[in-house]
C-alpha positions in Angstrom: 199.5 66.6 90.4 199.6 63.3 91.0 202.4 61.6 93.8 204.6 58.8 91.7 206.6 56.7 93.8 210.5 57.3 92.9 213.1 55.2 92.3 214.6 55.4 95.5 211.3 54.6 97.0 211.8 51.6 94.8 214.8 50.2 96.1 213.1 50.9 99.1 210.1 48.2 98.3 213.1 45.3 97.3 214.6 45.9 100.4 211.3 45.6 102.4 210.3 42.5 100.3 213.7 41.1 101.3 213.7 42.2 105.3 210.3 40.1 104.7 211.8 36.6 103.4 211.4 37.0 99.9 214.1 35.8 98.3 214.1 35.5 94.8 214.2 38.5 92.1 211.2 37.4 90.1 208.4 37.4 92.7 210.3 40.7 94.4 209.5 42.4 91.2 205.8 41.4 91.1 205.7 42.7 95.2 207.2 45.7 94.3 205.4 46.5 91.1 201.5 45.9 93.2 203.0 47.6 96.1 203.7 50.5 94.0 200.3 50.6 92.4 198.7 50.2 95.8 200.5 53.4 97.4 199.9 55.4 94.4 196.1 54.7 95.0 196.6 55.3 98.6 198.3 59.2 97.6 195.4 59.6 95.0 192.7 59.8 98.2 195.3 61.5 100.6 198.4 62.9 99.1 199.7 63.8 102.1 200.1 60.0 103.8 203.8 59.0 103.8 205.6 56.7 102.2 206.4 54.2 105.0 202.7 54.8 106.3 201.4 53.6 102.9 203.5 50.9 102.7 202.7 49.1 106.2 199.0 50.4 105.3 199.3 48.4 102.2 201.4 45.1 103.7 198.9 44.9 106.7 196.3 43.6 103.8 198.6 40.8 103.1 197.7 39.1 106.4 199.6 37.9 108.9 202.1 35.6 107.1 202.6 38.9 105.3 204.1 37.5 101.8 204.2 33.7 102.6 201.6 33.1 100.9 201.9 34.4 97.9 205.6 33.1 97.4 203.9 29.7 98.2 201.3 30.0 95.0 204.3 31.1 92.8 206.0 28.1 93.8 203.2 25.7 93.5 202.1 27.6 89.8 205.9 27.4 88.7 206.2 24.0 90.2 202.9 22.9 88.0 204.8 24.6 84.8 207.9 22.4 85.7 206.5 19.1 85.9 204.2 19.8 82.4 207.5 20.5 80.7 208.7 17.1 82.3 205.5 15.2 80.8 206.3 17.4 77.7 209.8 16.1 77.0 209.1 12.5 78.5 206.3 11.9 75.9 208.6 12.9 73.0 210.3 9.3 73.9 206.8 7.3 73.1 206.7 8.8 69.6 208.4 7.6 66.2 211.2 7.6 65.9 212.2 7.9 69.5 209.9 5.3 70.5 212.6 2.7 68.8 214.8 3.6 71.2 212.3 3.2 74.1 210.8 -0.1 73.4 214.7 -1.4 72.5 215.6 -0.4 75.5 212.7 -2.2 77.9 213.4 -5.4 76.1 216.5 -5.1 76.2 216.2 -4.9 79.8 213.4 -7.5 80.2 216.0 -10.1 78.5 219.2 -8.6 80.6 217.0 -9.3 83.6 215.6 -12.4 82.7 219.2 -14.0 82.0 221.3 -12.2 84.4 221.6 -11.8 88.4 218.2 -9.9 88.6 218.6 -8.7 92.4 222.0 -7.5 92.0 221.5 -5.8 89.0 218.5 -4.4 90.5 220.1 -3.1 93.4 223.5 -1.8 91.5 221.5 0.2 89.2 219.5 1.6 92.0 222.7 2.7 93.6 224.4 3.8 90.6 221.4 6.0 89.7 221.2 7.2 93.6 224.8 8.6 93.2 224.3 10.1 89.5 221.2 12.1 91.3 223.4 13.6 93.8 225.8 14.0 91.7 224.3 16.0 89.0 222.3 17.5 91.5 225.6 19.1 93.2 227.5 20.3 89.8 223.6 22.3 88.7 223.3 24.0 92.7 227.1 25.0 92.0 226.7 26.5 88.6 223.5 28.3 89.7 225.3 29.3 92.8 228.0 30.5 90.4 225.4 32.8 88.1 224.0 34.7 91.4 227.2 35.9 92.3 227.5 37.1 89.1 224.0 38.7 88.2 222.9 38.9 92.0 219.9 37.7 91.4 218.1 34.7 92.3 215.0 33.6 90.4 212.4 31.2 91.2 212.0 29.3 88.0 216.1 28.5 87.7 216.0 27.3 91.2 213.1 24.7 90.2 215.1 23.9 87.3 218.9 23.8 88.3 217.2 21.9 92.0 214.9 19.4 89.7 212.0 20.5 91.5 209.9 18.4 92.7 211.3 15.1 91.2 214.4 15.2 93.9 211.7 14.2 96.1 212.5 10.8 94.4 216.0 10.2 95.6 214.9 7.9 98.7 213.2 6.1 95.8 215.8 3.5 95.0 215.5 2.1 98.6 211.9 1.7 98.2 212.4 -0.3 95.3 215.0 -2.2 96.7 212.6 -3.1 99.6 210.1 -3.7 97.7 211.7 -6.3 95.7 212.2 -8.4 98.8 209.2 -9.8 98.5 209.7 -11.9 95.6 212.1 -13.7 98.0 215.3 -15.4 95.6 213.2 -16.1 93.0 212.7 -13.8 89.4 209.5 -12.7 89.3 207.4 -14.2 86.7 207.9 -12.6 82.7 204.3 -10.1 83.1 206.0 -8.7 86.7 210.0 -8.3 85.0 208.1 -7.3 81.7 206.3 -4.2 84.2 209.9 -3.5 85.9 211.8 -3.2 83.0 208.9 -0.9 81.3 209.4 1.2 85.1 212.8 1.2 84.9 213.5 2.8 81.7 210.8 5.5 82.2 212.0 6.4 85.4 215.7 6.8 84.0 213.8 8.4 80.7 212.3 11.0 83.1 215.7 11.2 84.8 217.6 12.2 81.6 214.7 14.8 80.8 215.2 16.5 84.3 218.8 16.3 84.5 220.1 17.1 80.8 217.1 17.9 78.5 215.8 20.3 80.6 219.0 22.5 82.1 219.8 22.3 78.3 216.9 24.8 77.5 217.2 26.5 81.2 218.2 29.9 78.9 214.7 29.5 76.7 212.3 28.8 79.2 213.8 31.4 81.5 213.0 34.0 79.3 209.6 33.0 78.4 208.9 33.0 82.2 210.9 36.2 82.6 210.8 39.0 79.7 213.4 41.1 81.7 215.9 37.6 82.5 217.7 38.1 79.3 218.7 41.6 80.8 219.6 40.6 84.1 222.4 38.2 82.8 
């Protein structure tokens, strides 16, 4: 007869994944589910090894940054799966009819620029889209606070999604920008260089918008593609 590890044995293995930083439900599932397999293996060549012995045989193999590693793939592989539904939304606004909108909007800008107090304007909206960041960025972290104390659960993907992933690595860019603008000294930059700004501008708040409303929007769908067993969990 074969050994089967039980479901106490289980709560055992999301405990152990925890004690060993894992944090987040998803990739504690996937840990548990190969750890499982792996002692099950171990009981099919010597039934009589013990559960614990098993498991540390089993989490030796992992090295020693024990499960660092793999949460860092996950990350980087859901990271990856982020940022291609970024380029997936942001391209919808270069195709008819939304494209309209996007060219109105950059010459609109170009002609806003060329007429009006370019630096302070420049620096304004830099701030004002700073703070809208942050902003955003606070209310998402508090709502997905608010679902983990519900559910108890805390999952990878909704992190990346409710915490903008990798794009809030973008919110020193305004001074950047700012900075970099001082080199034109008080003059407007010539019509190609505010022509190229505008164009900037409006993708970057175009990629903003898709991060911090289009995306959350469809958090539920895309959830539940990543993770069959979300919809359960909530």
């Amino acid at each position: 007869m074969e050994l089967k590890v039980n479901q106490e044995q289980i709560d055992r293995l999301y405990r152990f994944t925890r004690e060993h930083f894992v944090e987040h439900y998803d990739l504690q599932t996937e840990l548990v589910d190969h750890l499982s397999n792996a002692i099950e293996e171990q009981w099919k060549e010597n039934p009589k090894l013990s559960f614990e012995d098993a498991l540390q045989k089993e989490f030796k193999k992992f090295g020693v940054f024990g499960f660092m590693d793999v949460v860092e793939q996950r990350q980087a592989a859901l990271n990856k799966k982020y940022n291609l539904l970024i380029w997936k939304h942001f391209k919808e606004f270069f195709t008819i009819p939304k494209i309209v909108i996007t060219i109105s909007l950059v010459i609109g800008l170009f002609y806003f620029f060329k007429y009006v107090f370019f630096y302070e304007l420049m620096a304004l909206g830099m701030i004002l889209w700073f703070v809208f960041l942050i902003i955003a960025l606070f209310y998402e972290k508090k709502k997905m606070k608010k679902r983990k104390s519900q559910t108890g659960k805390k999952w990878m993907f909704e992190e990346i999604i409710f915490g903008y992933g990798s794009f809030s690595g973008v919110f020193v860019f305004p001074l950047h920008v700012i900075n970099g603008f001082t080199n034109f000294g008080n003059e407007i930059p010539n019509y190609y260089v505010l022509f190229g700004i505008s164009f900037f501008l409006v993708s970057l708040f175009l990629a903003t918008y898709v991060v911090t409303k289009i995306i959350p929007s469809k958090a539920e769908e895309y959830l539940n593609q990543t993770y069959p067993e979300y919809a359960f969990s909530n």
